[in-house]
Every structure is written in structure tokens, then in C-alpha cells.
C-alpha positions in Angstrom: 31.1 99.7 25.9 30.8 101.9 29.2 26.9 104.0 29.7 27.7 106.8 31.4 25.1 109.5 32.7 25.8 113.3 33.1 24.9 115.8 35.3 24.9 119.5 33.9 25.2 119.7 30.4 26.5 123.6 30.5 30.0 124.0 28.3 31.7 121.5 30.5 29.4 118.5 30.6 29.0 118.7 26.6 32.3 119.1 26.1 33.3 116.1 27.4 29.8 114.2 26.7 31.1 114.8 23.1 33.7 112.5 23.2 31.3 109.4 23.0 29.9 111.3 19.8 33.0 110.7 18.3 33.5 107.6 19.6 30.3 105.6 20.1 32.3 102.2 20.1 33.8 103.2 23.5 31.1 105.0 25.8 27.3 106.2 25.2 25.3 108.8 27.3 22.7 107.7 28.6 20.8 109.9 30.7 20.8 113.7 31.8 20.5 116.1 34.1 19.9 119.7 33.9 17.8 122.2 35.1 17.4 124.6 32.4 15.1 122.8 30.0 16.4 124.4 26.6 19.9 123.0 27.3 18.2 119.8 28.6 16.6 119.4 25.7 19.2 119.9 23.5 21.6 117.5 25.3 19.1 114.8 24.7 18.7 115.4 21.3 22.1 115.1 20.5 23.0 112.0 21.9 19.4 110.3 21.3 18.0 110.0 25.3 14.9 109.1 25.7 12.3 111.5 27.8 12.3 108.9 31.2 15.7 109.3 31.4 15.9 113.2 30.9 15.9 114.7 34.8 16.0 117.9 36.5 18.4 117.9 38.7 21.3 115.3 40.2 19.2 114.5 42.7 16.2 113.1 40.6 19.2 110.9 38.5 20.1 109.8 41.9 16.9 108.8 43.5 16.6 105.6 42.0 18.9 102.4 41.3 22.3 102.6 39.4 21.5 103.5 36.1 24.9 103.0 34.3 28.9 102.3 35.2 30.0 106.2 35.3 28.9 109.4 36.2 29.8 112.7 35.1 29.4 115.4 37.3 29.7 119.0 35.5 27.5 121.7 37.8 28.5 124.7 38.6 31.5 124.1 42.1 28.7 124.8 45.0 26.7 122.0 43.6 29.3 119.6 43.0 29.7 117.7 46.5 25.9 116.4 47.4 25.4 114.7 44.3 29.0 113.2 44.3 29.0 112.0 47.8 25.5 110.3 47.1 26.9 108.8 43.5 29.8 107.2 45.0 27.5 105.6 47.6 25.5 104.5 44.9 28.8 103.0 43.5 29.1 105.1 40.4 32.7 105.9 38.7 33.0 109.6 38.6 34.6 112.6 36.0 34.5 115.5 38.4 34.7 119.2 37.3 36.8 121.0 38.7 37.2 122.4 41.5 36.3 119.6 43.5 34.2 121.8 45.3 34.0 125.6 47.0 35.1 124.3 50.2 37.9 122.6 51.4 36.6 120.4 53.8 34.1 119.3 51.4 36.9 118.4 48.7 38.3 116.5 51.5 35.6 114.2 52.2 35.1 113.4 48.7 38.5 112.7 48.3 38.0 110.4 51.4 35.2 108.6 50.3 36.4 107.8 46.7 38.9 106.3 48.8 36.5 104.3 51.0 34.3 103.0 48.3 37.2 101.9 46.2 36.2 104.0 43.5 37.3 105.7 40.6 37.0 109.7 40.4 39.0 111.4 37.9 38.6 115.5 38.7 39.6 117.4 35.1 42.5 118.7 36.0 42.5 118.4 31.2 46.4 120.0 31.7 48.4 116.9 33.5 46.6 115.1 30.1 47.7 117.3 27.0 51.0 115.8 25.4 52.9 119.2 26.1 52.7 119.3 29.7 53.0 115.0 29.9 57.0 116.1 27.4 57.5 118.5 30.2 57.2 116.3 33.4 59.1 113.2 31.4 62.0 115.8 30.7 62.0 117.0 34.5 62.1 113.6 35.6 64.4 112.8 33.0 66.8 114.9 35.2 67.8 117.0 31.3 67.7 119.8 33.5 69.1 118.5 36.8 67.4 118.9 40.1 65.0 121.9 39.5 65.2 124.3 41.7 62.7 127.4 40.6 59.4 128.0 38.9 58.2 130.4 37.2 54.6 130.2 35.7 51.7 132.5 34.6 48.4 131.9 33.7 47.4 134.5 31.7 43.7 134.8 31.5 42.9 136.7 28.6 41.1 140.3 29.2 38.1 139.1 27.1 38.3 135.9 29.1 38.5 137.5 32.4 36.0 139.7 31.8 33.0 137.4 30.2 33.8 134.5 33.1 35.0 136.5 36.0 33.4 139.7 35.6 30.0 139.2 33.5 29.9 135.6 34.2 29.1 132.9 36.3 32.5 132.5 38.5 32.1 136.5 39.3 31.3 136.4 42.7 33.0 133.9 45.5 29.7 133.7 47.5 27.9 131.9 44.4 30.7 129.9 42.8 34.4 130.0 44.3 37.8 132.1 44.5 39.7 132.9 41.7 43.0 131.3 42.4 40.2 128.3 43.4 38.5 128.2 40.0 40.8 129.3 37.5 43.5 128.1 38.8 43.1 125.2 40.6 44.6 123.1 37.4 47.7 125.1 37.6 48.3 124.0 41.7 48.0 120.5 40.2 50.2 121.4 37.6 53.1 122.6 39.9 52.7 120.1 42.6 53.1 117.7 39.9 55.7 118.7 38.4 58.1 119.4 41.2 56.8 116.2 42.8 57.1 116.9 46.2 55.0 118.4 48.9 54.3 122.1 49.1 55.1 122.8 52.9 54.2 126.8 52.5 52.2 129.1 50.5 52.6 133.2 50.5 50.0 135.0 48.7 48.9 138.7 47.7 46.2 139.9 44.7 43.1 142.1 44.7 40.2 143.4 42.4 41.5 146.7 41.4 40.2 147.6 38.5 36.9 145.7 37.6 34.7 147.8 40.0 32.8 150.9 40.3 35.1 153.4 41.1 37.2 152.9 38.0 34.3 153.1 35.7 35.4 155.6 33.2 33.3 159.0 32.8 30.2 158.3 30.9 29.6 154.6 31.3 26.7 153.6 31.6 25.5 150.4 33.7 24.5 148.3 30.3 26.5 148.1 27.2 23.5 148.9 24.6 22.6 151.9 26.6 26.3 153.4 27.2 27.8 156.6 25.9 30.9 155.2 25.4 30.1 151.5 24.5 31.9 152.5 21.1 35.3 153.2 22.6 35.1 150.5 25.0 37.7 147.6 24.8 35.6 145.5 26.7 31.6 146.8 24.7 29.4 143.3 25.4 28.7 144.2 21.8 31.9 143.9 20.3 32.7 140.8 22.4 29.5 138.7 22.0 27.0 140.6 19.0 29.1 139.0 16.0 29.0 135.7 13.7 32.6 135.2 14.0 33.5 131.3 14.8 35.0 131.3 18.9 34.3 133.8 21.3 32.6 133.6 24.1 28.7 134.8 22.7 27.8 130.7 23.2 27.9 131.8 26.8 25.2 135.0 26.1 22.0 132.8 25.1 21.1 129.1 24.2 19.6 130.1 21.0 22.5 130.9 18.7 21.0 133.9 16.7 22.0 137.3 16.5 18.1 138.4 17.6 18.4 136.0 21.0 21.9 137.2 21.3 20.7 141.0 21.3 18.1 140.0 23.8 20.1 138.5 26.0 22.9 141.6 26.1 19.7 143.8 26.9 18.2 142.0 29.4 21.0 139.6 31.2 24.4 139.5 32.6 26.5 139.7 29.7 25.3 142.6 28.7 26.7 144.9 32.0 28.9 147.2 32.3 31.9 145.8 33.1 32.8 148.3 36.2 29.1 147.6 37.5 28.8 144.2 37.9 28.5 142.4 41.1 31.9 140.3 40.8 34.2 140.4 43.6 36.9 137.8 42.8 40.7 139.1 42.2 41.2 140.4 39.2 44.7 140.1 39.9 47.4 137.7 41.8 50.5 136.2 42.7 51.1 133.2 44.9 54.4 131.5 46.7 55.3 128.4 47.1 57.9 126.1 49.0 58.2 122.1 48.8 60.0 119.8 50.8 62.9 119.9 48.5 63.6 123.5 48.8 62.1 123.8 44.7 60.5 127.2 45.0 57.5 128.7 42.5 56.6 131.8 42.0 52.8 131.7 40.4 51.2 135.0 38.7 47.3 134.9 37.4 46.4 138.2 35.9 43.2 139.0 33.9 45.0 141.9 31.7 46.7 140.3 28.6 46.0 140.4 25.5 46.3 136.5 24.6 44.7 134.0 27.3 47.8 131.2 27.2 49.9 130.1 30.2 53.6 130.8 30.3 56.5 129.0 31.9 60.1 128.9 32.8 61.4 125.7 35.1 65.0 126.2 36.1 67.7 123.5 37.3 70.9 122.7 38.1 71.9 121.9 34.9 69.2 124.4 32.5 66.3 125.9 32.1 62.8 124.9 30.0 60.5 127.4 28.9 57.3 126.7 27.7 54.2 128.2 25.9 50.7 125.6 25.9 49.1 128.1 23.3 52.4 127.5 21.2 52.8 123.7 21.5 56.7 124.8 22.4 59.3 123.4 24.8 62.6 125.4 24.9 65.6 123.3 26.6 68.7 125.7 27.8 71.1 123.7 28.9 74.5 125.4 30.8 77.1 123.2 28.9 75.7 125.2 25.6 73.0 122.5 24.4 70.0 123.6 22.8 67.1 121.6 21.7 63.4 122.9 21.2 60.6 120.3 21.0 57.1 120.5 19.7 54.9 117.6 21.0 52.1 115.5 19.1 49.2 118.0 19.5 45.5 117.0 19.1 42.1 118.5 18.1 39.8 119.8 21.0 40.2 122.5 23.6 42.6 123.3 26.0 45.4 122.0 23.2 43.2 119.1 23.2 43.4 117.9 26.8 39.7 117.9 26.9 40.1 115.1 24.5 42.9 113.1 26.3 41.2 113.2 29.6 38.4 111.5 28.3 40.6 108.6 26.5 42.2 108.0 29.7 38.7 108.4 32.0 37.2 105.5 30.2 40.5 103.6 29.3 40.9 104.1 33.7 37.3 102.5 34.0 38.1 100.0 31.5 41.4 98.6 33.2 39.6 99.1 37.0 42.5 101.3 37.6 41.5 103.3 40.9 44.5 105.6 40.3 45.1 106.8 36.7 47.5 109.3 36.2 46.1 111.2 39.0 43.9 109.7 42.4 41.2 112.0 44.2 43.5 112.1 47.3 46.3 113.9 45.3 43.8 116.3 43.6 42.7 117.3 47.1 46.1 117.9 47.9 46.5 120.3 45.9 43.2 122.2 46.3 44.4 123.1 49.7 47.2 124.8 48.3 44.6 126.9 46.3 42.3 127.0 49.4 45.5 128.3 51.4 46.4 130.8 49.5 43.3 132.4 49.3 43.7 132.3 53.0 47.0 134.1 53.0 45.5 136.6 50.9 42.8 137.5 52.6 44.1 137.3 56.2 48.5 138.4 54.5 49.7 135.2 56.7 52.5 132.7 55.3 50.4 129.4 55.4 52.2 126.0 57.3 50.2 123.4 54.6 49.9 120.6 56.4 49.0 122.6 60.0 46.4 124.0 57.4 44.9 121.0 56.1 44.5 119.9 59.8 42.8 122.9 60.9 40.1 122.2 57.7 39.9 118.5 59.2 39.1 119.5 62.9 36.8 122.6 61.1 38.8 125.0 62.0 39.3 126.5 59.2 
């Protein structure tokens, strides 16, 4: 049975901490990290830690000898590459949240020290895990479709989504977390590089924050939700989104305490409860990005904050047909040009993210079990495609087409 020890036990780190809940024969958590002491504390509750091996911070796990085979590492992105970097010195295998980290020389030298130290990290990149998208990338290489030529893919985010992570919440503002197309999207850059399996040789880019700012606030709005005017004919009220006892949602996010008091509390007194046009969020709130691989394939990627379902979209086109695809619908749509139709609905599990949160945990420790340094995914290739995130922030903000590779080498010699 692996011991594994986890640092940050926000959404992420319990999330996938609560696989050895459900399977105590296969892994056990054995110590935690986390500064805010309610979360700590409930963490160690739940998986029966004792108080010496409850810790602050990464750094205080770190300090002393190897406690345990595996580490996972689930802070927020700007703390992600000190205690990682220090861990795989240490000689622990590591589950990495994504993104790697904020900065893209950073994600390169934890890709490079993995490598160095022979070690294992596994960044959650959960899609390449669920059964849908492992269907889709057997029937690309399957040829069903022929060679495929063009992409089409959206991840659409969800207005309620957008707003409680990327407005209100913690990934608001690049200077404290990371870019959007960085953050959100980072697993969808993996997705497409895999998928077409080549390299991606240039990246194109355009997207803004239009709407979630200031200027747009509608007449009367005032700069907290239970002191607004018009909080009543608001689609986006912190109120109607978090002050309920309806299962989901994202009011888990508002306080620690689950209760409608701590909840109302919280909306009065914190972030969730702002105005959604007077925040202090800056990432895009909107955008599109270009590919082109070495095989001519060519994607065209759109990430946009204002739909009404948070699910990602697809349509892969070849020589020979077309796929589309729907992860919220568990549905594979084959249109072939001789007239053949087949639709497929993979094996689905329980969990989130069509349970890929799940599957990447059955592969992590099945990966540590075997020794297997690669797994369906190595570090190396993850950083790969972070740059193509990385780059196309940069095309955005500066409007240039971005040469990958001449990219990548500017981040290695810092110039970039």
C-alpha cells in the first residue's frame, strides 16, 4: 500500500485525497499541509492524521526526512514550484496541479528535474484520463477518420463558473494566480497536442476582458451583492448563486463552515460577495487561439465565459469524416463521407470532470506501483504544452504570431 502526503487540501487536494477514502487497500494519506487551520483540521479528521504530522505549509512537510513514497502537491499555481523542486530532491513521486506553474521557465525546470531525478510526476491534466476523451484519441489513431486535418474545440466555461472562479474568485487576477488560457485551459492545450500528435510549430491568439469590469456595471449596482439595488434582477446576484441548500454549486467555495449563517457572513464580508463589475479580476473573459503542427493539422480553440452550460465542445475533421463530441454528454458522433454513421457512448464513471478525477488517481498510484516514469503522460510533454498556453498569452498581449520552438528557447536563455 503506497503513504502519500498532501500539500493544500483546498477543492483540489481533497478531491483527489478522497480516492484513498474509497480505496484504503491501495494508498493512505498520511500527512498534511495547509495553512488555513479550519481546512487543516478538517483534512485530518477525515483521513485520521495525527497532530505531528499536521503542518503549515509545504515547507515545514519538507524540512525533515522522507516521510512517505508520494507527494501531492495542490496549492494555488504561484506556490507550486518551490515545494516541488525541493520534493523531487527529496525523492518524492509527485501528483502536480495544474498548471505546472505561473511561469514558464519555472514549468521548465520542473519538467527538467523530474527528468534528472528519475522520477515520477503526473500533472492533472484529469481530461487525457476520462474514457471519452481516451475513445476519441483510439478512434483518431485508429485512422476511422483518416488523417485529421482541422480542429475545432470550445471550452465553454459556464457564466456562473466564470464568474465565481475568474471573477470573484481565486484565479481573478494574473498577478496572484495565472492567465486564463494558462489556468483554465491549460488541460485543453494538452488535449489538442495530444490528440493531433505532433508538434505545435505556431500559435495566433486574440481575447480580452470586455465585459467583467467597471464600466459595464449596469445603472444602480452597487459594489456588494447584499447591499445592491438591483441584486434582485441580477443574473449573476452572489445571493442567488451561493445563499441556497441546493446540492452543487459553487457556495463550498464561499466559507468552510457549510451553513447558511457562515454563508451570509462570508457574502457580506468577503470576495464572493462583490459585485461582479467591481472586482479586481483582470484575466480575459473571452478568447480564441490558433494553432499549427508539423503536419499541417490546424485548431482553431475558443474559451468563452458566457454560456449557459459549462461543458466543452468538439468537432475533429479528416480525410475520411468528422467526430463531434460533447464531455458533458458522454457522446461521440462519427460522420464518415462514404455515408457511415455510428455514435458511441463510452463506459462513464462517478466523480468529477465525467470522473477523470477518479481515473487519474487509478493510474497515479497504478504508475507508482509499476515504477513507470512515463504513464500516459511524462512531465516533459506536459511542459510542452504549457508553452503553447504560455505563447499564446504572449501573442495576445503583444498581437504576434508565436515560432514555438524559437519561443521555448527564448524562456530557456530568459528571454522571455
Amino acid at each position: 500500500m503506497l503513504q502519500a502526503a498532501v500539500i493544500g487540501a483546498g477543492n483540489r487536494g481533497t478531491i483527489y485525497s478522497s480516492y484513498a477514502l474509497k480505496r484504503p487497500h491501495e494508498i493512505q494519506i498520511i500527512a498534511i499541509a495547509e495553512l488555513d487551520e479550519g481546512r487543516r483540521k478538517r483534512f485530518a479528521k477525515a483521513h485520521n492524521i495525527p497532530e505531528h504530522m499536521q503542518f503549515k505549509t509545504g515547507e515545514e512537510l519538507l524540512a525533515g526526512p522522507k516521510l512517505c513514497d508520494v507527494l501531492f502537491i495542490c496549492t494555488m499555481d504561484r506556490q507550486h514550484f518551490g515545494p516541488t523542486m525541493l520534493a523531487l530532491d527529496k525523492g518524492y513521486h509527485i501528483l502536480l496541479e495544474k498548471p505546472m506553474s505561473h511561469d514558464p521557465l519555472e514549468s521548465v525546470k520542473i519538467a527538467d528535474k523530474a527528468k534528472e531525478k528519475n522520477a515520477i510526476l503526473a500533472v492533472c491534466h484529469s481530461m487525457r484520463y476520462g474514457s471519452l476523451t481516451q475513445e476519441l484519441k483510439r478512434l483518431i489513431d485508429s485512422k476511422v477518420i483518416g488523417d485529421v486535418m482541422t480542429i475545432q474545440w470550445s471550452e465553454n466555461v459556464g457564466a456562473e463558473h466564470y464568474v465565481s472562479s475568474f471573477v470573484r474568485g481565486k484565479w481573478r487576477n494574473s498577478d496572484e494566480s495565472s492567465s486564463m488560457i494558462l489556468q483554465k485551459s491549460c488541460h485543453d492545450m494538452d488535449m489538442l497536442q495530444w490528440l493531433v500528435g505532433s508538434k505545435c510549430t505556431k500559435v495566433s491568439s486574440f481575447g480580452s476582458l470586455t465585459h467583467f469590469k467597471a464600466d459595464q456595471a449596469p445603472e444602480g449596482a452597487g459594489t456588494r451583492c447584499t447591499e445592491c439595488a438591483i441584486e434582485t434582477d441580477c443574473p449573476f446576484s452572489a445571493i442567488k448563486l451561493y445563499y441556497h441548500e441546493r446540492k452543487g454549486g459553487w457556495y463550498n467555495a464561499v466559507s468552510i463552515e457549510n451553513t447558511l449563517e457562515a454563508r451570509m457572513k462570508a457574502l457580506k464580508e468577503g470576495p464572493y460577495g462583490r459585485c461582479v463589475w467591481h472586482c479586481d479580476n483582470n484575466v480575459v473573459d473571452h478568447q480564441v487561439v490558433n494553432l499549427l503542427f508539423e503536419n499541417e493539422a490546424t485548431v482553431s480553440f475558443t474559451m468563452s465565459g458566457f454560456t449557459g452550460k459549462e461543458k466543452r465542445t468538439f468537432k475533429i475533421m479528416g480525410t475520411k469524416g468528422e467526430i463531434r463530441g460533447s464531455r458533458s454528454q458522454n457522446e461521440l458522433e462519427i460522420n464518415l463521407f462514404s455515408g457511415k454513421q455510428m455514435v458511441i457512448y463510452p463506459e462513464q464513471y462517478e466523480g468529477g470532470h465525467s470522473g477523470s478525477d477518479f481515473l487519474i488517481m487509478r493510474d497515479f498510484v497504478a504508475q507508482v506501483n509499476r515504477g513507470d516514469r512515463i504513464g500516459k503522460t511524462s512531465a516533459q510533454e506536459s511542459a510542452r504544452s504549457h508553452m503553447i498556453a504560455f505563447a499564446a498569452e504572449h501573442s495576445r498581449v503583444t498581437g504576434d504570431t508565436i515560432d514555438l520552438d524559437a519561443y521555448i528557447e527564448d524562456v530557456k536563455a530568459g528571454r522571455a
